[in-house]
N, C-alpha and C positions, 0 to 999 in steps of 0.2 A: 257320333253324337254322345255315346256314353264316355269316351276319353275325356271328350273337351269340358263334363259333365265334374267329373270327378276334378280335371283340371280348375274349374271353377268355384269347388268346393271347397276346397284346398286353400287358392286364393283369399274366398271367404273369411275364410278359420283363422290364416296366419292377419288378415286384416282385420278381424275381430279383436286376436290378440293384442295387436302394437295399441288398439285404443281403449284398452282396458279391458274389455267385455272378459268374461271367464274362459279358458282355455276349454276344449274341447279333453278331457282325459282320458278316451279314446283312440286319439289320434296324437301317433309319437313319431321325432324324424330318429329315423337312425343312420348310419354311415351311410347304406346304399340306397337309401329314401325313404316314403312316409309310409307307416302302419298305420292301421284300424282295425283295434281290436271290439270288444263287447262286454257286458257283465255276465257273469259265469258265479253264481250261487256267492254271492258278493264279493267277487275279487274283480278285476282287469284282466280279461284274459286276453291273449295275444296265440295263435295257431298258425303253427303253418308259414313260419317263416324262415323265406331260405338264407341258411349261412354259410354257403359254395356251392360251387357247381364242379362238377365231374366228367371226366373222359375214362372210357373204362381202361382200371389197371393204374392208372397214373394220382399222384396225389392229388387231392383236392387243390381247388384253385380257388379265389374270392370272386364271389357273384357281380353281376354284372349291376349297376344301380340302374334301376327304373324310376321312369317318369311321373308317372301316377298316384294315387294314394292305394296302396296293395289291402284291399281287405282279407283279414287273419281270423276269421269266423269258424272254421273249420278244419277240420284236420288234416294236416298236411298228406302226401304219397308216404307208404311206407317203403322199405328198401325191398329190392326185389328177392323172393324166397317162393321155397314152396307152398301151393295155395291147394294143395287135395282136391282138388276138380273144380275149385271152385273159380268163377272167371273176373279178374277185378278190372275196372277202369285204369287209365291213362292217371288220372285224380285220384285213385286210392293205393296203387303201385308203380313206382317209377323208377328206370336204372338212373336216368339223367337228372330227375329233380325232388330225389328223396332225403336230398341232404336236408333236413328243416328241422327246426326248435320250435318250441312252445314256451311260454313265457304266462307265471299268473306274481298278480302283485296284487298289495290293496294300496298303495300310495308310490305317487311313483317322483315323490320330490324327498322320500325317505333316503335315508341310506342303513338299507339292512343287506345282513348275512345271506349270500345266495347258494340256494342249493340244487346242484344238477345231476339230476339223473339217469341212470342206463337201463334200459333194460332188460329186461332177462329174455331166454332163447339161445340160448348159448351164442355164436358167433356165427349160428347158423339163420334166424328168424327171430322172431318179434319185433316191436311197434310200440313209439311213445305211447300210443292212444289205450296202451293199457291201465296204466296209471295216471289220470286227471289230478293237476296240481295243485286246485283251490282251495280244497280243506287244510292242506300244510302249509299254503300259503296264508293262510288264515294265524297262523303261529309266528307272526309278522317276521318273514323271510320274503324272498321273493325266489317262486321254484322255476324250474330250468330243466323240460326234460327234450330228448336229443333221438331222429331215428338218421342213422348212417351207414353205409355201407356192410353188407354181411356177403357172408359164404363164400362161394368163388368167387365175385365178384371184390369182393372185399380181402382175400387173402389168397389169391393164389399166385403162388411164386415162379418169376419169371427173367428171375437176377442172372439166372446161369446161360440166360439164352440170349438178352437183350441187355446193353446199361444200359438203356431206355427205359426199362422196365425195374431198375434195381430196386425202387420201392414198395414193387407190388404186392408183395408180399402182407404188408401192415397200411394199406392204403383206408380199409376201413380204420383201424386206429388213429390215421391221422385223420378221420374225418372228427372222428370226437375232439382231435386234440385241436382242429380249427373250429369247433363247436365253441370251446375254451378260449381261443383269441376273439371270436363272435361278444362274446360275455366280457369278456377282459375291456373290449373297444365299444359296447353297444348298452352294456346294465345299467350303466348310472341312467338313463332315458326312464328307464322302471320301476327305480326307487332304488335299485339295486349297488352292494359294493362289491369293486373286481379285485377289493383288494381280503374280501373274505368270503371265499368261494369255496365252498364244501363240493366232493362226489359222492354220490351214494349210486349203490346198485344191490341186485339182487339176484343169486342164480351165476346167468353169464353175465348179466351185469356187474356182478359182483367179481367175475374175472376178469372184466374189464375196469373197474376202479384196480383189482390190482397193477392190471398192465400199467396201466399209467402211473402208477408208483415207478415204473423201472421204464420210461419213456421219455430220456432228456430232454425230446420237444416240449414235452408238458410243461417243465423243470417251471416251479413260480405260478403257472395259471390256476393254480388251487392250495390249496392250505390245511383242508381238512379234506378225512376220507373215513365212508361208512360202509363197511363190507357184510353184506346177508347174505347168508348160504350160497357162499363163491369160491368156496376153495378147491373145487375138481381140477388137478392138475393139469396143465396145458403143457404138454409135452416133447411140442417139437422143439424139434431142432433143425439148424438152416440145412443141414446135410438131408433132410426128412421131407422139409417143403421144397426144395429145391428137386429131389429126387418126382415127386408127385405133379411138380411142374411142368419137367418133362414128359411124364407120363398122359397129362391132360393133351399137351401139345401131340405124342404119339395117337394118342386115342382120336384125333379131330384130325388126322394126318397133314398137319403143319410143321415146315421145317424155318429153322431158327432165322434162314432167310426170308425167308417170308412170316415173318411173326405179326405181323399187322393186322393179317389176316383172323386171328383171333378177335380182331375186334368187330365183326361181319357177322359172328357165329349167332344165332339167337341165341336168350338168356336159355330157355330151355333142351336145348341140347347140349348149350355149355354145359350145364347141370348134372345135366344124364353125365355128360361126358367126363364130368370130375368123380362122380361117385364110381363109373367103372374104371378111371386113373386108379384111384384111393386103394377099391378092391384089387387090382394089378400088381399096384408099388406099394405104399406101404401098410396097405391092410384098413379094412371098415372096422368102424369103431360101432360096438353093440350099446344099449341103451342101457343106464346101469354100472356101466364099463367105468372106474373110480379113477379115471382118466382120461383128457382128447387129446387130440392130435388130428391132422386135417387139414382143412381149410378154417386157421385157425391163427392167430399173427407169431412172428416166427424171430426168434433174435439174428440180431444182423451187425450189432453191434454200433449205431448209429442210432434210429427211431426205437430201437428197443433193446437192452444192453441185456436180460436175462430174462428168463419167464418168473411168474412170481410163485409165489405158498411154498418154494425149493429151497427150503422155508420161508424165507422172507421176500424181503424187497430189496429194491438197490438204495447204497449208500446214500444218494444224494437227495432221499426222500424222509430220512431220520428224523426231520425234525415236524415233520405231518402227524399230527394225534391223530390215532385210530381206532372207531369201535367194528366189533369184529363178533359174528354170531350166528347161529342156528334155530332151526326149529328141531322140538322132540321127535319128529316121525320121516320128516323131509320126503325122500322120494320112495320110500319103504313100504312098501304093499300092505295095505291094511287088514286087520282082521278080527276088527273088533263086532263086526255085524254075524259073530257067529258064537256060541260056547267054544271054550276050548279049555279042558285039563290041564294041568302043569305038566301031565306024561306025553299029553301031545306036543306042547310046547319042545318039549324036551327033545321028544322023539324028531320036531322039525329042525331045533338048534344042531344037532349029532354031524348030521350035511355039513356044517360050517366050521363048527367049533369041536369035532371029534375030541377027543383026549380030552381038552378042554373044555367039555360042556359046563360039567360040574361045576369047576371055577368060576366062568362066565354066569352062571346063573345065580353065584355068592356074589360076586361084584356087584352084578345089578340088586341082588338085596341091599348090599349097601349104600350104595347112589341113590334108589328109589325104594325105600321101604314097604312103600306105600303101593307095590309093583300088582300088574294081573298077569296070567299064563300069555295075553295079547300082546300083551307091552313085551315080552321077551322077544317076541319074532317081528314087532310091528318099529321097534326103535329106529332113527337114523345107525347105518351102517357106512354111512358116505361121505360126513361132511365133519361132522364133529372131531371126529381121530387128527385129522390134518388144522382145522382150525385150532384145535388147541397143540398143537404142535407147531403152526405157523405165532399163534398169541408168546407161546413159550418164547421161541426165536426174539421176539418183537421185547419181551420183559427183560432179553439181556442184552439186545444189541442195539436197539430205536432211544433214539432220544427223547423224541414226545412222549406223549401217555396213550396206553392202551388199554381198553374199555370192555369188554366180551361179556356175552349175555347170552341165554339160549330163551324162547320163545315158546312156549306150552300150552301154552291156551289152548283148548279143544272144543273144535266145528261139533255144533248141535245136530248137525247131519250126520259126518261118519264117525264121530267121536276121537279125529286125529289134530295133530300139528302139523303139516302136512308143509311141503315146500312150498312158499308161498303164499303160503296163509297170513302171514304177519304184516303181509303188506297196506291192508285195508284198515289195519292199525295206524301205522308209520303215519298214512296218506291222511287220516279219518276221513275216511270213506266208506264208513260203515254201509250208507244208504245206497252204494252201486254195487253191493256184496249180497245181493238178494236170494242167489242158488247156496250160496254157502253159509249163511246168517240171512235168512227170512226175516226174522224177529230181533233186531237187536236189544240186550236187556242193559240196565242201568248201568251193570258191572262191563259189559261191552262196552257201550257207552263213555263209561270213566279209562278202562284200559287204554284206548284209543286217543282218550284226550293226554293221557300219561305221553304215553310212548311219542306220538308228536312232538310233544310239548317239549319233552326230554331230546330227542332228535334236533329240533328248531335251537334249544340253550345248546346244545354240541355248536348245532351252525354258528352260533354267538361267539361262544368262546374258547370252545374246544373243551368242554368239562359239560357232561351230559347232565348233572345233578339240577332235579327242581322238587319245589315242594310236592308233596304226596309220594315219592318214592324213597326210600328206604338210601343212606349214606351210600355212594355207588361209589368206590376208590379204582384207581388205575390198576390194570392185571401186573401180575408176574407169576410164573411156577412156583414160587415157594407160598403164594397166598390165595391163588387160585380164584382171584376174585371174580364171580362173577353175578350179574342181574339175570331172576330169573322174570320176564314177564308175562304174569298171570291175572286172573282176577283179585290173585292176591300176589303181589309184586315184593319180590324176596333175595335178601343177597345170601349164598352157596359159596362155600369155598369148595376146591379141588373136590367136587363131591363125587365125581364117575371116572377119575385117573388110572384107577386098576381097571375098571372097564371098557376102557379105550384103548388101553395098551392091547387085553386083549381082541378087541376088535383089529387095532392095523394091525395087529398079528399075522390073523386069519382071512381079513377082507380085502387085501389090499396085494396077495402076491400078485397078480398080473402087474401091478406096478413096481414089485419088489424085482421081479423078473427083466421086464423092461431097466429098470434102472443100473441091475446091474450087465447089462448089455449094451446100454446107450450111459455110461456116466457124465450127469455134467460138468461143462467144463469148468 
């Protein structure tokens, strides 16, 4: 009764149309059949729509079209990960049908700039449904965010044992990158253009907008790219995943004859099963660690030609503008909720910056004048040194323009910039940030409208500048240009160069080490 129901409606709607009555603007066909979406704090919102289906290990395939009008009210499966005890439905985590998009518009006979998003969790976990798209959407774009394939299921490599499996490796990556043909074949329905498609991300998001800078599938589904606190280098190598493949396959005592069999295992033993591969073969990565590697996507030379921030990207992505940026504290253990000395300060810096201290402590007078004994041990240590050394790369070798900015604002809570923090900006979503901005004040308020706003003309045109922010010019090393966004929004040259150099100095040998063990090739 309810098929033939919806079957009827349907009917209705398109015979409403042909005799003039108004269109239904909730109800859109796409290539695989008809959505129904709803209003979502005045936009069109669309949830939870699938854009592949999946067999585990193998790439993405396109979905099957259905009959009916699918309603998109709600939020899709996320991809499967770990849940800390907690038990989710078949409808809030799926291996088979997590592949889904979100989609918000306010017109959908427009044709504006689309912008799609990843999100953060490194390659291991998270969920579109962190970030809701209506407030950006509001910044007349039409937003686009994506959850797909993670962790083992998404990267574990099984080239050495199966060509059946040679792409399993980066199979979650090609889920995003048929996310990308979804939009390319399905946006205009939304308002949307495929022919000006921005990525943005943040975190692993933000390592995932790089990958796809150096992913020839992508090659054209995008145009522009926004990178937030994403430059933790990703480190393997196919000798790396390949080695860890086996290892999973040893650990579940499956032989390369029988490889099929891994597709029987539940998701949670798999799991277990890769993290004691990991610790086996090529080692657990600690949290902190200024590097992954893992189950994580892996060059192959076909879906993925190098990993990115090693400093850059690949060639064939040059002509993509790119802004590229940080926050002041990122994932840096706070300690502003206590007194602390300069001698304590000092006495905690010694651990890291031995010999060094002294210096490191003149640097940041000159970066940050305006510095406290907190701000010396509470700074990013992890993202900055590499960003500006990947921005560097980009000012001599990209052909587009590059954009870099660092994020400072400080939560009225812990007093930090903290990873992540800038997102509720980007989004203006001020009003779903209630543990970390209770109160939002005017200058919140206008930061949020900025940053958007500025975000949304990037998606335009590739040049982030709008009124109320200050002349934003494209980076290079010799001008250091950079936005700093605050409540008072300010452009820095090269202002923490001697500071950073001695940070990768000192934070970064276990990558110094690794690299010279593993050289890329």
């Amino acid at each position: 009764m309810k098929t033939r129901c919806l079957v009827a409606v349907m009917a209705i709607m398109m015979v409403s149309v042909s005799y003039g009555q108004p269109e239904n603007p909730y109800v859109v066909e796409i290539k695989s059949g008809w959505v129904k979406g709803f209003e979502q704090e005045g936009t069109l919102a669309f949830l939870g729509i699938p854009y592949a289906k999946v067999e585990r290990f193998m790439p993405p395939m396109p979905v099957d079209r259905w009959e009916n009008i699918r309603v998109c009210d709600h939020w899709g499966p996320q991809a499967m990960q770990q849940t800390h005890g907690r038990t989710l439905s078949e409808d809030e985590m799926s291996e088979k049908h997590s592949c889904v998009l979100n989609v918000w518009t306010t017109d959908r006979h427009a044709k504006k700039p689309v912008m799609v998003w990843l999100h953060g969790g490194g390659f291991d976990s998270g969920t579109s449904a962190w970030n809701p798209g209506m407030g950006l959407a509001k910044k007349d774009v039409v937003v686009v965010s994506v959850n797909h394939r993670l962790n083992i299921l998404g990267f574990l490599d099984l080239a050495s044992c199966s060509e059946k499996y040679k792409y399993s490796a980066n199979v979650g990556m090609l889920d995003v990158v048929a996310a990308l043909k979804w939009v390319r074949d399905n946006i205009r329905q939304f308002g949307g253009d495929p022919n000006n498609v921005t990525i943005f991300g943040e975190s692993g998001g933000g390592g995932k907008v790089g990958t796809l800078l150096c992913m020839p599938p992508a090659r054209g589904l995008f145009h522009k790219a926004i990178i937030l606190s994403g430059t933790i280098l990703n480190v393997n190598t196919k000798q790396m995943t390949e080695q860890l493949g086996a290892a999973v396959l040893r650990e579940l005592g499956i032989d390369s004859e029988h490889i099929d069999k891994i597709k029987e295992v539940p998701y949670k033993e798999l799991y277990e099963a890769g993290q004691r591969a990991m610790a086996a073969s090529i080692g657990t990565r600690k949290p902190g660690t200024p590097m992954m590697w893992g189950f994580g996507p892996s060059p192959d030379g076909v879906t993925l030609v190098q990993q990115p921030f090693q400093p850059g990207f690949a060639d064939f992505s040059s002509n993509v503008p790119v802004i590229i940026g940080t926050t002041f504290n990122e994932l840096q253990r706070l300690v502003y909720d206590k007194p602390m000395t300069s001698q304590q300060a000092e006495e905690q810096l010694l651990s890291t910056f031995g010999e060094d201290t002294q210096e490191y402590i003149r640097a940041f007078a000159e970066a940050y004048p305006n510095y406290t004994p907190q701000d010396l041990v509470s700074i990013d240590w992890l993202f900055r040194p590499k960003t500006l050394q990947t921005a560097d790369w980009m000012g001599e070798n990209w052909n587009a323009k590059t954009y870099t900015y660092m994020f400072t604002w400080r939560s009225p809570v812990n007093q930090g910039s903290q990873h992540g923090h800038e997102l509720k900006f980007v989004f203006n979503t001020l009003h779903h940030s209630k543990n970390e901005l209770p109160n939002a004040s005017k200058s919140d308020l206008k930061l949020a409208d900025l940053m958007s706003s500025s975000w949304a003309a990037f998606a335009h045109t590739g040049d982030p500048n709008i009124k109320g922010l200050p002349k934003w010019k494209p980076y290079t090393a010799d001008n250091g240009n950079m936005m700093v966004f605050d409540h008072k929004c300010r452009i820095r040259h090269n202002p923490d160069r001697h500071l950073q150099l001695l940070i990768d100095k000192h934070c970064f040998k276990q990558l110094d080490e690794f690299r010279r063990t593993h050289p890329v090739p």
